[in-house]
N, C-alpha and C positions, 0 to 999 in steps of 0.2 A: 504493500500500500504506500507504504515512505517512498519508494521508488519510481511510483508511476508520480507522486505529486509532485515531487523535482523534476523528473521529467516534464510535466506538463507546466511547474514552473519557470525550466529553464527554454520552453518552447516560447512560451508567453514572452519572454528574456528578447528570443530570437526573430519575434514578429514586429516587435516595439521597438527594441531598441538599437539600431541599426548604426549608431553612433559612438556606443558603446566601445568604450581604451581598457576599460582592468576589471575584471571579475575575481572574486575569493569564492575557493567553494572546498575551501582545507577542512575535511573531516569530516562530507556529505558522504557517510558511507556507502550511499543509495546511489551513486554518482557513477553512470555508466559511459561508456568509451563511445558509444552512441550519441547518446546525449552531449558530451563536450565536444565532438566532430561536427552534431548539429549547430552546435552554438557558432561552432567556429565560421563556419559555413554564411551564418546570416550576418554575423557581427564581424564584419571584415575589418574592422577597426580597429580590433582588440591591438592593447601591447604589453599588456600585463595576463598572464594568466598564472593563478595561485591552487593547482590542485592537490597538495600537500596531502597525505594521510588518506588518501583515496582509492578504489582499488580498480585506475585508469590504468590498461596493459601496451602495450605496445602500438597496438592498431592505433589506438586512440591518441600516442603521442606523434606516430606518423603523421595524422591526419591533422592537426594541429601546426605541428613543425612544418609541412609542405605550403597546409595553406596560409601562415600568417607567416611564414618563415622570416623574410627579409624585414617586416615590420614590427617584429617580435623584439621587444626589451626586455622583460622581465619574466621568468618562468623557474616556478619553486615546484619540485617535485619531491619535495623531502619526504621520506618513508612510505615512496611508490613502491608497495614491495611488490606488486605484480608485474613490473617493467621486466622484460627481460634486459640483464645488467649489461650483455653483448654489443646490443642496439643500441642505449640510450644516448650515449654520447655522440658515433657517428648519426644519427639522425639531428641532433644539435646543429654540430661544427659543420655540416653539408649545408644546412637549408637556416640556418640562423643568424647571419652576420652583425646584428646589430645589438644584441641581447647586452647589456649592460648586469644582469644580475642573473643566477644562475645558481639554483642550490639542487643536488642532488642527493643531500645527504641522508643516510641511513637505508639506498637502494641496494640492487644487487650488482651493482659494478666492481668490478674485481680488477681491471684496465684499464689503465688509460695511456692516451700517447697524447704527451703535454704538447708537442710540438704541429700536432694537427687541430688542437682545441684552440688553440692559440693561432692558428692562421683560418681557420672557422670561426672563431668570435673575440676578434682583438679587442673589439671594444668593453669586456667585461670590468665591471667598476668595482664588482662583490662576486667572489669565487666560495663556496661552500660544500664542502667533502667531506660532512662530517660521519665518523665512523664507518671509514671504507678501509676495509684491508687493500691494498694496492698495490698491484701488481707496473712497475713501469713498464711499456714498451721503449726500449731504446731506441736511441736519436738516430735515425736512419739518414744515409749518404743525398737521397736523392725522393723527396714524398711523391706518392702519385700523383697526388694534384697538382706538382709544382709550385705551388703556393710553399712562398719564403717566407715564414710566423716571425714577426719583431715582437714576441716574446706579449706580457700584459703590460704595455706603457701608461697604462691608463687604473688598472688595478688599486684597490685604495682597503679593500678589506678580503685577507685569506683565512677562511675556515676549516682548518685542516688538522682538529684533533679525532683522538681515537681514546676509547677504552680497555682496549685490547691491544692484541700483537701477534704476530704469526712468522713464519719461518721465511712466506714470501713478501711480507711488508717491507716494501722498498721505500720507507719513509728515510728518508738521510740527507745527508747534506749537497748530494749531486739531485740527487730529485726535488727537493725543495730551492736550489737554485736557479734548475732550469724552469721552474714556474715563473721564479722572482727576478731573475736577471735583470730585464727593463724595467719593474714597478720602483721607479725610484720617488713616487709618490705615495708609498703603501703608509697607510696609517695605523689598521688592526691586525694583525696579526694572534693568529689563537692556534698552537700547537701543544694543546693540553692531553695527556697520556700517556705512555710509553713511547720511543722512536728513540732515533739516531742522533738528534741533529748535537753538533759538536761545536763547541765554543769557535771555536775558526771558522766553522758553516756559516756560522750567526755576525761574527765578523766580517763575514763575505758579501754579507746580503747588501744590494744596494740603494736601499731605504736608507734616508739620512734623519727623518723626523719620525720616525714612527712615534705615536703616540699612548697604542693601547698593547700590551704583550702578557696572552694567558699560559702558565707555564703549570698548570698544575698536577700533581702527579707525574710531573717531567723528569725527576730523576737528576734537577737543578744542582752540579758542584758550584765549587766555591769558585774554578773558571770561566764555567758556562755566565754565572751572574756577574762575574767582573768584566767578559767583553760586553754584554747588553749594557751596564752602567756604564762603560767607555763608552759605547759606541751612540747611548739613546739617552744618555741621564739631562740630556736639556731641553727632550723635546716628549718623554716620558710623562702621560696624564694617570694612566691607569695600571696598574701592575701586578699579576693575579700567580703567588708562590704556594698558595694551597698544597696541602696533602704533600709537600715535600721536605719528609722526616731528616733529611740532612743537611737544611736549610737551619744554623744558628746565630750567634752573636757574631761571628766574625764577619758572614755574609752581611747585616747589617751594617757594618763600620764602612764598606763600602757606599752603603747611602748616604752616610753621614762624610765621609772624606769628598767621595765626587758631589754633594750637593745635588739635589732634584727639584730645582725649582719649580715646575710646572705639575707634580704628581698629587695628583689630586684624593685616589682612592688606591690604595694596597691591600693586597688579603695575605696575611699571614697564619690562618687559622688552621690548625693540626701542624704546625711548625715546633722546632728545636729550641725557638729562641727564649731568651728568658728577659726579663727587667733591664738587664744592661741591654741587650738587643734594641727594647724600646725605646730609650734613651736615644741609641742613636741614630733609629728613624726619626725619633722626634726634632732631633736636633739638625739631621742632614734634609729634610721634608720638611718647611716651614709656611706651605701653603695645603700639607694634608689636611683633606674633612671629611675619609673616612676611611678605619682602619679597621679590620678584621682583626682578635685575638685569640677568638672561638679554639675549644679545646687544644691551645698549648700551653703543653703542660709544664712547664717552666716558668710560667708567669705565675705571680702571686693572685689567690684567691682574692675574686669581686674585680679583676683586668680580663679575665678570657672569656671576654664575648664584644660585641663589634662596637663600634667609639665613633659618635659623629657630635657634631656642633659643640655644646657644653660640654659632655662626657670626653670628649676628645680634648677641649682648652683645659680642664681640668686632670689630665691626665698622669703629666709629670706629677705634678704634686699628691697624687691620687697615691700614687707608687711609693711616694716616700712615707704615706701616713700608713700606708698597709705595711710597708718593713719597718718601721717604727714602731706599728703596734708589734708586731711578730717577734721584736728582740725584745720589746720590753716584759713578753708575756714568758719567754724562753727563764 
């Protein structure tokens, strides 16, 4: 019954409104491959399409891809699990040149070849790949299409964490290069999970300003965060070291030495660091307004849990009345 009414919904959609740029229809479970080929079909206009969480297969994204292809900006597919993971991408990079936003995450794509998505849709502004085991295809001599990819010049936000890990996860420092080579305008960057990527990768990158960098459960040494401080500590807004148990006081002094003037929010929470730690975030962070301390365990009881506005200006001195009571009670 749910199924025929969107249906007849989205037919209503296709009779009316013929004008029509962006549709959301993320988590119509009733959302058939019919029905959004119809849509497509009447609504020539479309340039956003949002079918996230829906169970559109293949046919349905060909017919889509072909016919709005070259007009097409924005297309989320995140946890299409009935796509087949083979097709999705070459039906993209063939028939989509203009797409500035592009999420796939959570489908069955096990491959990808960065250097044909990248000469099928250079214009991408937002890349998202989140929780795909991935498999690279290597950088071939000569592509079919002829088509020479300059890389994402244009690129300003990559989503490219995982929760997992596998034996063929080529997530490392040559495959996250060759995405990044040209984005030297990248802003977000989130490689939150297990992987590769090695302090010198991260060094390599050619982003000069990035602003937002999620590392959690990344397996963060004390080198990997001294080249991203070298490399980002003036243009550093957001900074996310969650879930990384080897992450202490020391790695903080580097906040406090390189100074972060621009860091607005840090999460430290399920981290190493103790009291002195905070000390000198607070000290090298002088424009934080909020800081995560969620369960670690190294801070004094009534500090580990997250600090904004008051609770944050009051902070330092918070610290010292909580070890003050504690030696005086010893």
């Amino acid at each position: 019954m749910a199924g025929s009414i969107l249906g007849m919904f989205l037919q209503v959609i296709g009779q009316h409104c013929h004008e029509l740029q962006s549709i959301v229809l993320s988590r119509c479970e009733n959302l058939t491959s019919k029905s959004i080929a119809s849509l497509a079909d009447k609504c020539y206009q479309l340039k956003m399409i949002d079918v996230a969480f829906t169970k559109i297969d293949i046919a349905g994204l060909q017919h889509i891809t072909t016919k709005l292809g070259s007009q097409l900006e924005k297309l989320n597919l995140m946890n299409c699990t009935r796509l087949r993971g083979g097709h999705i991408l070459p039906l993209i990079q063939e028939n989509c040149p203009n797409l500035t936003f592009l999420d796939v995450s959570g489908t069955n794509i096990r491959a990808i070849h960065i250097e044909k998505l990248q000469a099928g849709c250079p214009k991408l502004k937002e890349l998202f790949l989140v929780n795909l085991l991935l498999n690279s295809t290597p950088t071939s001599k000569t592509m079919k299409d002829e088509k020479k990819p300059n890389g994402f010049p244009q690129l300003e936000n990559l989503g490219l964490p995982c929760g997992y890990t596998a034996w063929f996860d080529h997530r490392n420092d040559k495959f996250l290069y060759r995405i990044l080579w040209s984005s030297y305008n990248l802003k977000v960057l989130d490689i939150r999970g297990p992987n590769r990527f090695s302090p010198e990768g991260l060094r390599g990158l050619p982003a000069t300003s990035l602003e937002q960098l999620y590392l959690t459960n990344n397996g963060c040494t004390f080198s990997k965060l001294a080249a991203i401080v070298e490399k980002w500590h003036h243009s550093l807004e957001v900074l996310d070291l969650s879930l990384n148990k080897d992450i202490e006081d020391e790695h903080m002094e580097l906040l406090r030495n390189s100074e972060m003037p621009k860091l607005r929010t840090l999460d430290l929470s399920s981290t190493s660091i103790t009291a002195d730690g905070v000390r000198s975030v607070l000290n090298g962070c002088p424009n934080l307004a909020d800081l995560n301390l969620a369960s670690c365990r190294g801070v004094p009881r009534g500090i580990k849990r997250q600090h904004q506005g008051e609770s944050l200006r009051n902070l330092s001195q918070r610290i010292v009345d909580v070890e003050q009571e504690s030696s005086e009670s010893e």
